[in-house]
C-alpha positions as CSV (number, residue, x, y, z in Angstrom):
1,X,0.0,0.0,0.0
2,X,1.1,3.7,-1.6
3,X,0.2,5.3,1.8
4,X,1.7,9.0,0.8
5,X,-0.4,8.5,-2.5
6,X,-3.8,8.1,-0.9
7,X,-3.1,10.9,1.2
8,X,-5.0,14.2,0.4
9,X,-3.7,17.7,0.4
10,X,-2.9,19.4,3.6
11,X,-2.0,16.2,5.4
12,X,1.4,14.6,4.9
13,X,2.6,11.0,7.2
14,X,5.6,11.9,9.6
15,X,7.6,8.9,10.7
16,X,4.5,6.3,9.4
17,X,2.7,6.7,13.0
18,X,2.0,10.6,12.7
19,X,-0.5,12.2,10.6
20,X,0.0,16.0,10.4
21,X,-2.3,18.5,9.1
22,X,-2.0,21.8,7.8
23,X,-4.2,24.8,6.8
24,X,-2.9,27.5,5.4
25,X,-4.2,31.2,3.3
26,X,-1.7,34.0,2.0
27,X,-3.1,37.3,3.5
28,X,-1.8,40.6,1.2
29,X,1.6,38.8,1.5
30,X,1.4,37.2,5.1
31,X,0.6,33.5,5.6
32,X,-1.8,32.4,8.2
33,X,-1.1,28.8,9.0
34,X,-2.5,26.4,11.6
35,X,-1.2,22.9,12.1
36,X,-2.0,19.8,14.5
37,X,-0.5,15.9,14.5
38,X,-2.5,13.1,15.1
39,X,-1.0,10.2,16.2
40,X,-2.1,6.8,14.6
41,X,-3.7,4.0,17.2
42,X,-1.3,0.8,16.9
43,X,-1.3,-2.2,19.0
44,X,2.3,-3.1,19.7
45,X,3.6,-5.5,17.4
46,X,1.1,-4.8,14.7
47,X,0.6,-6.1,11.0
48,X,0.5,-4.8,8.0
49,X,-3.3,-5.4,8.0
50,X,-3.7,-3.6,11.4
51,X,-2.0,-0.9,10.3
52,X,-3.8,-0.1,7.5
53,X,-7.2,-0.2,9.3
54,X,-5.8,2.2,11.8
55,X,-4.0,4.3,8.8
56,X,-7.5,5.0,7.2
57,X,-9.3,5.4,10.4
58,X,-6.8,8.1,11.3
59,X,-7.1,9.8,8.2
60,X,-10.8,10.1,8.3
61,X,-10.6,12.1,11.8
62,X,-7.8,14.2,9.8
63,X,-9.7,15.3,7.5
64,X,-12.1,16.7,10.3
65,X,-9.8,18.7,11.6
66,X,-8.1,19.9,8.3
67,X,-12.0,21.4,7.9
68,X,-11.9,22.8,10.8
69,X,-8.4,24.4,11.0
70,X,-9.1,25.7,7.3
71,X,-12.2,27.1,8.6
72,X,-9.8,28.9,11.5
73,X,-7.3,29.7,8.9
74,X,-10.1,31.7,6.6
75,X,-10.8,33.8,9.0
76,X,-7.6,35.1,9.3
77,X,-8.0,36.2,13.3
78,X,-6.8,32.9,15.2
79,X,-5.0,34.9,17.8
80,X,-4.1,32.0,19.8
81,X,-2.9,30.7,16.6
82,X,0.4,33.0,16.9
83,X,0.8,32.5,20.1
84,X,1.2,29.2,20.5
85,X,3.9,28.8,17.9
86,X,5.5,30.9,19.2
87,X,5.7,29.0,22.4
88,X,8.4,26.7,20.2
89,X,11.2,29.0,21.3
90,X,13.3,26.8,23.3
91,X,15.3,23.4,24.0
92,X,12.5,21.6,25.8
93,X,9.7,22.9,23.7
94,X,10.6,22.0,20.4
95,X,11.6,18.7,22.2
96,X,7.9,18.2,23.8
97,X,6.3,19.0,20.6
98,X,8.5,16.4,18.3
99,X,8.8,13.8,21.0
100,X,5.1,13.6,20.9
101,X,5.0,13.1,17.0
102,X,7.8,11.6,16.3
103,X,9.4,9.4,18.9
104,X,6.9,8.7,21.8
105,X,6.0,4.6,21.8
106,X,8.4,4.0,19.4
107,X,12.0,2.3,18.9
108,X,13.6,6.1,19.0
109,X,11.9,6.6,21.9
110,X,14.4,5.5,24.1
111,X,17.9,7.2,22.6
112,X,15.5,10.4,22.1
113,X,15.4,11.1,25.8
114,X,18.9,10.5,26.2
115,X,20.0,12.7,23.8
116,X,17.8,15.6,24.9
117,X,19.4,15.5,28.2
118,X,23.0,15.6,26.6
119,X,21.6,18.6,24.7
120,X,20.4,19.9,28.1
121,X,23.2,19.3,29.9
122,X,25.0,21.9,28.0
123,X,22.5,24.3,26.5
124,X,20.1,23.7,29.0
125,X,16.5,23.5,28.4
126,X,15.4,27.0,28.4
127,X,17.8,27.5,25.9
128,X,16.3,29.5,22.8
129,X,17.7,27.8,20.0
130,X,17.7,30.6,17.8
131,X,20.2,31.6,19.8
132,X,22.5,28.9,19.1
133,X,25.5,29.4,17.2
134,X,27.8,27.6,15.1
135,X,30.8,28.3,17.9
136,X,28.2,26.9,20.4
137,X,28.1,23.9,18.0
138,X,31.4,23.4,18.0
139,X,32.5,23.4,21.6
140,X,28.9,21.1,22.5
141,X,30.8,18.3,20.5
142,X,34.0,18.7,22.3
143,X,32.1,18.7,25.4
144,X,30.3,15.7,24.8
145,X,33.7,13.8,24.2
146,X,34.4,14.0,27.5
147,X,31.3,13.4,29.2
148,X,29.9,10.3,26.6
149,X,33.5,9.0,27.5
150,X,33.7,9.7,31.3
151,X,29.9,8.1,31.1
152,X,31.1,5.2,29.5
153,X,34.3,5.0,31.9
154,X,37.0,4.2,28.6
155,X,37.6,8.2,28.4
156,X,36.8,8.5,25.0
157,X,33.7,8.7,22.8
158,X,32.5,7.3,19.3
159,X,32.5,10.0,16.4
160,X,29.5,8.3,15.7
161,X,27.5,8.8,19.0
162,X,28.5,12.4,19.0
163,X,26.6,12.8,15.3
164,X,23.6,11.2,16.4
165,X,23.5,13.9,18.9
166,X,23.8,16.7,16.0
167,X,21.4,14.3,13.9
168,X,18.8,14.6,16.7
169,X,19.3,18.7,16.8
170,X,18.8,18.8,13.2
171,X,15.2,17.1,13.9
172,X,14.7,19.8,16.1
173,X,16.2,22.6,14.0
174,X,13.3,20.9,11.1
175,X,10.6,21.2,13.4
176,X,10.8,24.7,13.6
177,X,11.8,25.3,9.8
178,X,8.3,23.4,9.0
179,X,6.6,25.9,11.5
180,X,8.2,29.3,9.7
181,X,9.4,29.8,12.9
182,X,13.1,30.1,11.8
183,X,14.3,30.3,8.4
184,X,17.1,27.9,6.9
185,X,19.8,30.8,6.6
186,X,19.7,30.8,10.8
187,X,20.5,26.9,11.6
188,X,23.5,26.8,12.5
189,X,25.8,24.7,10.6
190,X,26.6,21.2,12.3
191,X,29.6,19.7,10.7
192,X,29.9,15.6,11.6
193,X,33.0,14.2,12.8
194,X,34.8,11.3,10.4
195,X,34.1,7.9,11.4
196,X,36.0,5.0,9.9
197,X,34.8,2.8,7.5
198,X,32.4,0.3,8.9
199,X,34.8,-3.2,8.8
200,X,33.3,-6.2,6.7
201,X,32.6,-8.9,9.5
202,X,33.7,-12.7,8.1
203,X,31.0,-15.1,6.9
204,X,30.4,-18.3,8.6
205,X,31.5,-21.5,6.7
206,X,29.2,-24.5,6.8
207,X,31.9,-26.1,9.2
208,X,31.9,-23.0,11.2
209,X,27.9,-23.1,12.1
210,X,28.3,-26.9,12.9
211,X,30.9,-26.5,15.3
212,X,29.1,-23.1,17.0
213,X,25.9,-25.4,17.4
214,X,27.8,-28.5,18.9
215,X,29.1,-25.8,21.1
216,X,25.8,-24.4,22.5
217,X,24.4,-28.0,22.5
218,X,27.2,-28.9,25.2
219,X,25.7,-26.5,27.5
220,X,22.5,-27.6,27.0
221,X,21.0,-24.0,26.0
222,X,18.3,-24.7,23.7
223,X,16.5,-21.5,23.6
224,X,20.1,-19.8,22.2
225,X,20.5,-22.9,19.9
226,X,17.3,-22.2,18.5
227,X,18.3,-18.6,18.5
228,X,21.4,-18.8,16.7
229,X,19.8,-21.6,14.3
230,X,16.6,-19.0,13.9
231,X,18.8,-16.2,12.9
232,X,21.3,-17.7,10.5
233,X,18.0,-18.9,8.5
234,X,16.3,-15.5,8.7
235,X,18.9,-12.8,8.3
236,X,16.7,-10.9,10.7
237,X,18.6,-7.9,12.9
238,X,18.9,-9.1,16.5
239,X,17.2,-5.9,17.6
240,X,13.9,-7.7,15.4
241,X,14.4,-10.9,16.8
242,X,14.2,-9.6,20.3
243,X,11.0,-8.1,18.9
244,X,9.0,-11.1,17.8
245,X,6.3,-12.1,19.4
246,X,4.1,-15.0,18.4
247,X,1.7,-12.6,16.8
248,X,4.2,-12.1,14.1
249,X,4.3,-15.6,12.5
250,X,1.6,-16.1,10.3
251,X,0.5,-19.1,8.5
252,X,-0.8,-19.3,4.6
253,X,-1.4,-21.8,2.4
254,X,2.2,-22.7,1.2
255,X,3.4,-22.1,4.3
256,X,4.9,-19.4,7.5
257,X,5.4,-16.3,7.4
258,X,7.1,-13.2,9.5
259,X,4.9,-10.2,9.1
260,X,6.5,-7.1,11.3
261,X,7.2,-3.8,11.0
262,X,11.2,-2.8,11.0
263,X,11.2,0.4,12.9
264,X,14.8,0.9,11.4
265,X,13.8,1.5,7.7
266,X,10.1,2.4,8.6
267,X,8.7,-0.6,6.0
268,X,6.8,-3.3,6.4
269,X,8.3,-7.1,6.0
270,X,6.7,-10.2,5.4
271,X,8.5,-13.1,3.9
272,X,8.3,-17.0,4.1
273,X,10.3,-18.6,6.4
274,X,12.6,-21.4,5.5
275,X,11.6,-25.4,7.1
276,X,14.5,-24.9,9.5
277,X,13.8,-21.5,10.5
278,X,9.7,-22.6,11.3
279,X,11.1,-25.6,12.9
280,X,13.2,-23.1,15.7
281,X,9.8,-20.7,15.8
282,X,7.8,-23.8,16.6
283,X,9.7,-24.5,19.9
284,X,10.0,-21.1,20.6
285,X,6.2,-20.7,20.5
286,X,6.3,-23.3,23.3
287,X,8.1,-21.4,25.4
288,X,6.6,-18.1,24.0
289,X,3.3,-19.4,25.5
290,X,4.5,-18.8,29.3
291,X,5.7,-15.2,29.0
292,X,3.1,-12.3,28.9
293,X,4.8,-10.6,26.2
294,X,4.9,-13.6,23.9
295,X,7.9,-12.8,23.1
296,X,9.8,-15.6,21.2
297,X,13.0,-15.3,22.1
298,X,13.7,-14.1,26.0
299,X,17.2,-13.4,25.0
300,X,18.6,-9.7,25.1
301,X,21.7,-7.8,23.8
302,X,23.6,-8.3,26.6
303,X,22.4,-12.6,27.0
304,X,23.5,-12.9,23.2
305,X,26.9,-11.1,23.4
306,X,27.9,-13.1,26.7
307,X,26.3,-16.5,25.8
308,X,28.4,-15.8,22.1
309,X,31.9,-15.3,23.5
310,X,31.3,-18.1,26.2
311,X,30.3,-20.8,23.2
312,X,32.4,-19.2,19.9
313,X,35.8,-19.4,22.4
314,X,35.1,-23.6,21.6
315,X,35.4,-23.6,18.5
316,X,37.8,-22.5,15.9
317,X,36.5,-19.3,15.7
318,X,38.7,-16.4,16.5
319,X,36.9,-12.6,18.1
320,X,36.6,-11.4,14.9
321,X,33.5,-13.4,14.6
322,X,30.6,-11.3,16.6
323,X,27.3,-12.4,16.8
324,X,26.2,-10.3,13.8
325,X,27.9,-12.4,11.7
326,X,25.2,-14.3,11.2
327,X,22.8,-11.5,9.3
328,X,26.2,-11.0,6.6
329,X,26.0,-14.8,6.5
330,X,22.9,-15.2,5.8
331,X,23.0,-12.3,3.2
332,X,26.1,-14.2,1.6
333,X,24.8,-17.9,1.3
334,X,21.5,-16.0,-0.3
335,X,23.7,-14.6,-3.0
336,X,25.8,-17.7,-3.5
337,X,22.6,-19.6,-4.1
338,X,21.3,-17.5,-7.1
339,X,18.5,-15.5,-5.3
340,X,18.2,-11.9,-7.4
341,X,20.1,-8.8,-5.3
342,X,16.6,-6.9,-5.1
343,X,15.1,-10.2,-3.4
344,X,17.8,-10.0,-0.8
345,X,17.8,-6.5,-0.1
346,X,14.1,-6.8,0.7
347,X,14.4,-9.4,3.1
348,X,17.1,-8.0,4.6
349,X,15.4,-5.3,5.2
350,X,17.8,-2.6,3.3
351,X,16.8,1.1,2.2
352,X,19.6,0.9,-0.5
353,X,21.1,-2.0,-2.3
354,X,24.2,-0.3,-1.8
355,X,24.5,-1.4,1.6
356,X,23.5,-4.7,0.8
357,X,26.3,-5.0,-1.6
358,X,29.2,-3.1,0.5
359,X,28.7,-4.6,3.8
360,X,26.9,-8.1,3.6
361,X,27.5,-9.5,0.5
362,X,30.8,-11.9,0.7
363,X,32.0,-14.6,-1.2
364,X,31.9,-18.1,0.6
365,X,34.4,-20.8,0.1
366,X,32.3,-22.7,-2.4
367,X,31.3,-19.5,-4.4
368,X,35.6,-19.3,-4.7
369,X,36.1,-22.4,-5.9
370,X,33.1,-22.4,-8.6
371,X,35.3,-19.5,-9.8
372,X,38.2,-21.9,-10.9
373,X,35.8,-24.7,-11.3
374,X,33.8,-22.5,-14.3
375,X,37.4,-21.2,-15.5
376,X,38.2,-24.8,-16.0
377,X,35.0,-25.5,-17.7
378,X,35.2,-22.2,-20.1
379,X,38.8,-23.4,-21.2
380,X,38.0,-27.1,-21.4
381,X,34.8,-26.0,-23.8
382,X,37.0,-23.4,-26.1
383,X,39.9,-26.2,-26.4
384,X,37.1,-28.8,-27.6
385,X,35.7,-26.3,-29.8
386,X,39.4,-25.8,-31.5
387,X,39.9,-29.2,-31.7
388,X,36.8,-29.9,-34.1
């Protein structure tokens, strides 16, 4: 479903659970302009067939109020109108007002708050944020390497946790850009610091997976084995897998399938799972049955990073194989069995092939020795050909 297609004019979808809507009338030169978000009802963990019953019943109370705010805008006297945009002035305000749209009750929710209190803890809330300068810029993303790195008690921090911190001003610096409340010429510039290049993580050899699930199965840990098991076959992000919830399986005529929403690139996913992968959700679902959340898998970020080392230290495997090496190898064996790139970029849930390609996609041992195996056929062929 087109959802930006179906919508009409004067309401526009902001981050796929916010409806906003706008009325607006050029006075002798000056705009009048009122505008109000709606938030979309969603259960947690919802379909794609949820989510469009919600979508359209949303977008029939938007168009109420887009009559009724053009009816305000007409009249060209909406006082209070004025005054509460201009109430966006500072830190915390323009922070209350997106956080309401944009983040709350969703997987940004989290990071959102603690990034606003970074902000805070050097601007401090009241601060106007036309006021900021670039100089103020500057010397915020000095401050924050100390603080993100005394926080994190190694005494450094990551270039890239400092530019989500810009990123996340930038949001900010929108909100009040899309209000006419500052023009684009008064943002102040916010440069990023470099980051390395993201390092390819190895692929997993057929050998390699055996000897990780002999490993786990010595410890008797059949929840992670089905874990591990469940995410070489899917290619899922661990962040989704932690999300899954029985709810999320459905089953069709030719078989299951995981229908979710990936919060990361704001789409929907559903996809046929693979007679391995069902056979790992089945005894999850077991288990699944006992928890309130239905989760799954009760296994967290932390769980899956100790429980990796711990079982990854018996086998051959040196520490350059993390536990996310099993999304790149699922995205590798995909490609080495002939399944189309824009197939695999779906599935693995990728806004741009690109990233598919750079990071993911790695030749595996046998997809190397085809090489010289076809070589050897392409010269046997020609030297036959000659010979006739």
């Amino acid at each position: 479903m087109n959802i930006v297609n179906k919508l009409p004019r004067g309401i526009s979808l902001r981050n796929t659970t916010t409806l906003q809507i706008t009325a607006s009338k050029n006075f002798d030169g000056k705009l009048a302009r009122k505008t109000k978000d709606l938030r979309i009802s969603l259960p947690k963990n919802y379909s794609a067939k949820q989510y469009e019953s919600a979508f359209y019943q949303a977008l029939s109370e938007a168009l109420k109020i887009k009559a009724s705010l053009t009816d305000i805008v007409e009249k060209g006297n909406d006082d209070s109108f004025s005054k509460n945009q201009k109430q966006l002035a500072t830190i915390k305000d323009v922070f209350d007002n997106v956080f309401e749209s944009k983040w709350k009750d969703t997987a940004s929710e989290y990071n959102s708050i603690i990034y606003y209190n970074d902000v805070c803890r050097f601007f401090g809330a009241d601060k106007k944020m036309s006021k900021i300068k670039f100089e103020d810029i500057e010397q915020f993303k000095k401050e924050l390497q100390k603080y993100i790195g005394e926080r994190n008690c190694i005494g450094t921090a990551n270039n890239r946790s400092i530019n989500k911190r810009l990123s996340f001003l930038r949001v900010l610096y929108k909100e009040l850009q899309n209000r006419k409340l500052v023009s684009p010429e008064s943002v102040p510039t916010m440069l990023n610091l470099s980051v390395s290049e993201t390092k390819q993580k190895p692929i997993m050899e057929t050998r390699q997976q055996i000897e990780m699930q002999e490993a786990i199965k010595s410890h008797n840990d059949e929840e992670f084995l089905d874990w591990f098991v469940f995410a070489l076959h899917s290619g899922l992000r661990h962040k989704e897998i932690e999300s899954l919830t029985i709810d999320n399986i459905k089953k069709k005529e030719d078989g299951f399938y995981l229908d979710f929403y990936r919060t990361k690139t704001d789409c929907y996913t559903d996809f046929k799972l693979d007679t391995v992968a069902v056979q790992c959700i089945n005894r999850a679902k077991l288990r699944a049955l006992s928890r309130p959340n239905r989760k799954l898998f009760n296994i967290t970020k932390g769980s899956i990073r100790h429980k990796w080392d711990r079982y990854r230290s018996l086998t051959s495997m040196d520490s350059s194989y993390v536990p996310y090496t099993t999304r790149h190898t699922f995205c590798s064996q995909a490609i080495s069995m002939g399944i189309d790139l824009k197939t695999i970029q779906y599935v693995m849930g990728h806004k741009n092939i690109q990233t598919t390609l750079t990071y993911y996609a790695k030749p595996t041992a046998e997809m190397k020795r085809k090489v010289a195996e076809q070589m050897d056929l392409n010269f046997n062929n020609k030297r036959r050909a000659n010979e006739i």
